[in-house]
N, C-alpha and C positions, 0 to 999 in steps of 0.2 A: 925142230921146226914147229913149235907148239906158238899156235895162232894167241896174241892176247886179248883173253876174255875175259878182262876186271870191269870195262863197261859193256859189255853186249844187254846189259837195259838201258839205256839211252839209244830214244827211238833218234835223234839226230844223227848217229853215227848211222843209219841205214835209209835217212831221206835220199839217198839217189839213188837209192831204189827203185822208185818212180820214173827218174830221167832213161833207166839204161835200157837198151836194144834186150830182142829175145835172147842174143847173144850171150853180151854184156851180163844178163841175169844166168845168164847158164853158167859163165863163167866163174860167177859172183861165187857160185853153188858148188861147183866142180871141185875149185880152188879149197873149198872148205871141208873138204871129203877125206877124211883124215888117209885112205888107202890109194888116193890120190897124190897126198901129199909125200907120202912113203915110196912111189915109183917117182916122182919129181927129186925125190932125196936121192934114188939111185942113179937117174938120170945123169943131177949134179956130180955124185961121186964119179961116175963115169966121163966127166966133162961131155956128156953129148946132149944137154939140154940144148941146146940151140941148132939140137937137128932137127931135121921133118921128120914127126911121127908115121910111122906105117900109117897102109892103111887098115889091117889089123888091130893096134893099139889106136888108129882115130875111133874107131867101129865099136873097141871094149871101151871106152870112159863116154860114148856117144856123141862124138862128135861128126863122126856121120853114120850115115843110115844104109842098107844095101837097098837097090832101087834107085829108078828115082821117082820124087814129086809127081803126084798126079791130082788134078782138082776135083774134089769134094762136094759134094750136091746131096743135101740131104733131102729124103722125098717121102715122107710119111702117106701120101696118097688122098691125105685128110685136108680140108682148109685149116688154116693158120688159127684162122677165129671160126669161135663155136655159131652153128644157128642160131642157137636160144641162152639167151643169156641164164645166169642161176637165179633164184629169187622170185621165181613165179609170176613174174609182169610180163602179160603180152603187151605187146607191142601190136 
């Protein structure tokens, strides 16, 4: 299962790069993982690709996360923009 890399420099084979989901690009990645592709080999030998991955095996290749989601607020305590600008011009 050796991926064909005689043009991986043409940047064209990788413009939709751009188009894909967080997903999509995870998957792009995953897919390319050579130790990934070796459990997908066993998978196939075993005909159970086309089973639901544990939640185990979703958790080791990170396709989910333990938890869930919680929102993010960063709060440095400081304003965003300085008082004084650099360069020594009062204002």
């Amino acid at each position: 299962m050796r991926p064909d890399t005689s043009h991986w420099r043409d940047g064209r084979r990788y413009e939709f790069f751009d188009t894909l989901s967080v997903e999509g690009l995870a998957w792009e990645c995953l897919r390319r993982f050579e130790r990934y592709q070796e459990h997908y080999g066993e998978l196939v030998a075993m005909k159970a690709e086309d089973h639901p991955y544990s939640t185990d095996a979703q958790r080791h290749w990170g396709l989910r996360f333990p938890g869930s989601s919680e929102p993010f607020r960063a709060s440095s305590g400081r304003p965003m923009v300085a008082a004084r600008q650099s360069g020594g011009l009062a204002r």
